[in-house]
Kinemage of the C-alpha trace (Angstrom):
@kinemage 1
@onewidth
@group {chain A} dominant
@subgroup {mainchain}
@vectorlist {calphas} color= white
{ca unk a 1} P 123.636 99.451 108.508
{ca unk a 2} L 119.718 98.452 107.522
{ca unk a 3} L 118.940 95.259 106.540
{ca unk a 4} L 117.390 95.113 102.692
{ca unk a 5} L 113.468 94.178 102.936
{ca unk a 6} L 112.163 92.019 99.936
{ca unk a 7} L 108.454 93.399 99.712
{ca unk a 8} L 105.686 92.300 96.704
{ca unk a 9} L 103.978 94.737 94.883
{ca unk a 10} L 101.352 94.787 97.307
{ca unk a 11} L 103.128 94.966 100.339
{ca unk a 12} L 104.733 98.184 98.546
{ca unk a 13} L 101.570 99.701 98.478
{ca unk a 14} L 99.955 98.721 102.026
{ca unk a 15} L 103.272 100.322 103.501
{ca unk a 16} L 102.576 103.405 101.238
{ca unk a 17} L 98.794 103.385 102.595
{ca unk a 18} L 99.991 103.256 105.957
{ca unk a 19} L 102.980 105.777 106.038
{ca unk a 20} L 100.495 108.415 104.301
{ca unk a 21} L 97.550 107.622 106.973
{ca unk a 22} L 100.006 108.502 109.638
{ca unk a 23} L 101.450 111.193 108.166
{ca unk a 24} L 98.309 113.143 107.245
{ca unk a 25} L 95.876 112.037 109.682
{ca unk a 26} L 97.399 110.855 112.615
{ca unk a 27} L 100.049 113.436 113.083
{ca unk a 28} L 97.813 116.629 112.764
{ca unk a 29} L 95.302 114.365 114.995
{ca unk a 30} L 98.483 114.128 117.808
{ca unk a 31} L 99.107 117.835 117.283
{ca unk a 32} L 95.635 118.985 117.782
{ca unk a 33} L 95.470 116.866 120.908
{ca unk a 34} L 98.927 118.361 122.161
{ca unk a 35} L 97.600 121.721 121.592
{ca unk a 36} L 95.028 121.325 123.489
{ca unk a 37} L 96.644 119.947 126.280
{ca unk a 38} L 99.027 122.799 126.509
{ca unk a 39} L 96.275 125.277 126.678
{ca unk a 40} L 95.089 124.142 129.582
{ca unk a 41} L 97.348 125.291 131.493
{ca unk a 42} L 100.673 124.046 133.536
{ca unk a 43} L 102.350 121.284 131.665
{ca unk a 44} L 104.455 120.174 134.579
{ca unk a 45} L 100.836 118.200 135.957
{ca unk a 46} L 99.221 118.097 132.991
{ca unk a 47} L 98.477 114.201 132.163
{ca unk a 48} L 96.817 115.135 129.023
{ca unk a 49} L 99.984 116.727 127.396
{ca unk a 50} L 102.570 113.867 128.260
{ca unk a 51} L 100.220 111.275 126.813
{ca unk a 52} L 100.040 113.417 124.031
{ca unk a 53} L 103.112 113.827 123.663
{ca unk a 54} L 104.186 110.244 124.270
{ca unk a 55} L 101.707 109.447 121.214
{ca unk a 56} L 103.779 112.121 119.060
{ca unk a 57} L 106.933 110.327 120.080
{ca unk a 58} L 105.242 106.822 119.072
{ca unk a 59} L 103.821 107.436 115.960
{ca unk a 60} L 107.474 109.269 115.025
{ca unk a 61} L 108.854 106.340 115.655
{ca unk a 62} L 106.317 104.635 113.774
{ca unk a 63} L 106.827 106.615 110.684
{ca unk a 64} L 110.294 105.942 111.057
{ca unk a 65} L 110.514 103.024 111.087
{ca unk a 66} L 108.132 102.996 107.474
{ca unk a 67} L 109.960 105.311 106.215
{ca unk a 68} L 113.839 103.187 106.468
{ca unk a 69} L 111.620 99.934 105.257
{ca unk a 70} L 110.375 101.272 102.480
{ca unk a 71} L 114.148 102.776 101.492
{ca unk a 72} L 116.205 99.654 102.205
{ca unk a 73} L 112.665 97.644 100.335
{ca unk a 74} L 113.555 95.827 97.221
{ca unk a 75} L 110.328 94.944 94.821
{ca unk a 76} L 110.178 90.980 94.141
{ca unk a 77} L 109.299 90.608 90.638
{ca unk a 78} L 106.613 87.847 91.003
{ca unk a 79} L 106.803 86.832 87.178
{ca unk a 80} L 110.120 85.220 87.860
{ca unk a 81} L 109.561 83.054 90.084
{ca unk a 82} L 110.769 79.420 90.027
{ca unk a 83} L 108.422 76.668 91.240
{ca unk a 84} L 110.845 73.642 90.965
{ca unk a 85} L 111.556 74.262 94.724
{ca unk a 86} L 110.168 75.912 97.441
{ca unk a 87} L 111.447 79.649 97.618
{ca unk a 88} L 109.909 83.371 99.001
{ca unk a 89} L 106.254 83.946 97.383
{ca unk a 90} L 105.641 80.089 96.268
{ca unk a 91} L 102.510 78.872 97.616
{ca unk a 92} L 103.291 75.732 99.002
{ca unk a 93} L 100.793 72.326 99.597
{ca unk a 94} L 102.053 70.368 102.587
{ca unk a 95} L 100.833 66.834 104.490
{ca unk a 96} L 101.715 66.997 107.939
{ca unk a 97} L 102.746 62.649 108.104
{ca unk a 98} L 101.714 62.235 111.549
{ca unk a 99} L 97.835 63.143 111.158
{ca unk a 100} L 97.430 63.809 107.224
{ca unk a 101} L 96.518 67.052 107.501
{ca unk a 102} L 96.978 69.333 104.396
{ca unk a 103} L 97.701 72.602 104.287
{ca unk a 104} L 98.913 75.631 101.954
{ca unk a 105} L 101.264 78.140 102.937
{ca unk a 106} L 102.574 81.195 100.710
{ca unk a 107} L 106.269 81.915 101.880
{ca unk a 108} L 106.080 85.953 102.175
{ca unk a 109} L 108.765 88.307 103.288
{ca unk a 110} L 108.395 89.140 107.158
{ca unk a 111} L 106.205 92.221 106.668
{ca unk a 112} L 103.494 90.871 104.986
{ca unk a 113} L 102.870 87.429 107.121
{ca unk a 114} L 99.340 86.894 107.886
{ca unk a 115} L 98.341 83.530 109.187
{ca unk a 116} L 94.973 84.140 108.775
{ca unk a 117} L 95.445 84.521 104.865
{ca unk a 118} L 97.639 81.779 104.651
{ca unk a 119} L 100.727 83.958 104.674
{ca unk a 120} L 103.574 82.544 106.489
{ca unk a 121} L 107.216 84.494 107.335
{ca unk a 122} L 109.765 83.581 105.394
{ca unk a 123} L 111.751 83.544 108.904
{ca unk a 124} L 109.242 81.141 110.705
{ca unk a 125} L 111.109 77.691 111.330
{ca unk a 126} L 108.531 75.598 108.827
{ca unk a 127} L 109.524 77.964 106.389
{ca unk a 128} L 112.859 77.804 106.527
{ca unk a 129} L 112.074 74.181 106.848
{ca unk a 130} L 110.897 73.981 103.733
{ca unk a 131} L 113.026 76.163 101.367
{ca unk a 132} L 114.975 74.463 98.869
{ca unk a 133} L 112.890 71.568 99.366
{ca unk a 134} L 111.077 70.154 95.566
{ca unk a 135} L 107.698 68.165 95.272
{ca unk a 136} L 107.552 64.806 97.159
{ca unk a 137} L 110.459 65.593 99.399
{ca unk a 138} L 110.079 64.682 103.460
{ca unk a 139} L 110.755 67.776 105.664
{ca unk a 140} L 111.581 67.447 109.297
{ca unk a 141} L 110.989 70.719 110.837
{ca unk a 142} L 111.979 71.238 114.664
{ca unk a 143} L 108.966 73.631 115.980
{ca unk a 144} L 108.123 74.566 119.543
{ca unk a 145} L 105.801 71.543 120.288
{ca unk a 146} L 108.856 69.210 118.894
{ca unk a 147} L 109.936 67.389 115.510
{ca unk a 148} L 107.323 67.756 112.297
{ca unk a 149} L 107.697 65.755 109.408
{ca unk a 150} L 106.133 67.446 106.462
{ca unk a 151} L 105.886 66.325 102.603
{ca unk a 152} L 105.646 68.865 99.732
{ca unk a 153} L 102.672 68.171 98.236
{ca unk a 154} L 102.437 71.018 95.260
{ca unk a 155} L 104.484 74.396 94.707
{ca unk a 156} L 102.499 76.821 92.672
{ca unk a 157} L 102.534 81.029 92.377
């Protein structure tokens, strides 16, 4: 049995992107290549064709894999969202209470995480950390590196 995948509105749409860029670009790209390969001759040594072919059986896989996400997805609808306490698509303002540091986090399903946008997992152990949590409350989060104590600054959308 799948697991349901909360997706935004967005996320809907970059899986969308990417399910039709495989679909209609890779996969005739994979088929051109395996035709080729198989006119050149004996497939039994043929390198060309089994990487080809390996690539077909990837990118099936790939598509997939899309393809039961975006069936099992469920579309979050971002205008009810609760800010009171940290929960999936707030963006929260933390102050790490060993050095000071600030920073600001939006909890996103696992899908859509992207560090470098400030996107954190949902399933990432300051996230979990944090959920339920309201402004001024202490978090202490057990990461990798050891025991972080955290303080919810500000939850906003």
């Amino acid at each position: 049995m799948s697991n349901v995948s909360y997706l935004t509105g967005e996320g809907l749409k970059k899986l969308k992107e990417e399910l039709h860029q495989l679909e209609s670009v890779e996969r005739p790209s994979i088929s051109a290549q395996i035709g080729e390969a198989r006119d050149k001759g004996d497939l039994s040594e043929n390198a060309e064709y089994d990487a080809a072919k390996e690539a077909q059986g990837l990118l099936e896989m790939k598509i997939s894999q899309i393809k039961t996400i975006l069936a099992n997805s469920r579309i979050i609808d971002e205008s009810k969202i609760d800010t009171s306490k940290v929960q999936l698509l707030n963006k929260v303002k933390i102050k790490n209470l060993k050095n000071n540091a600030e920073m600001t986090y939006t909890l996103v399903p696992e899908s859509e995480a992207n560090l470098k946008e400030g996107k954190l997992s949902i399933s990432t152990p300051i996230a979990k950390g944090l959920l339920g949590k309201v402004v001024g409350d202490h978090a202490e989060i057990q990461v990798p590196s050891g025991l972080m104590t955290f303080e919810i600054v500000e939850i906003s959308i």
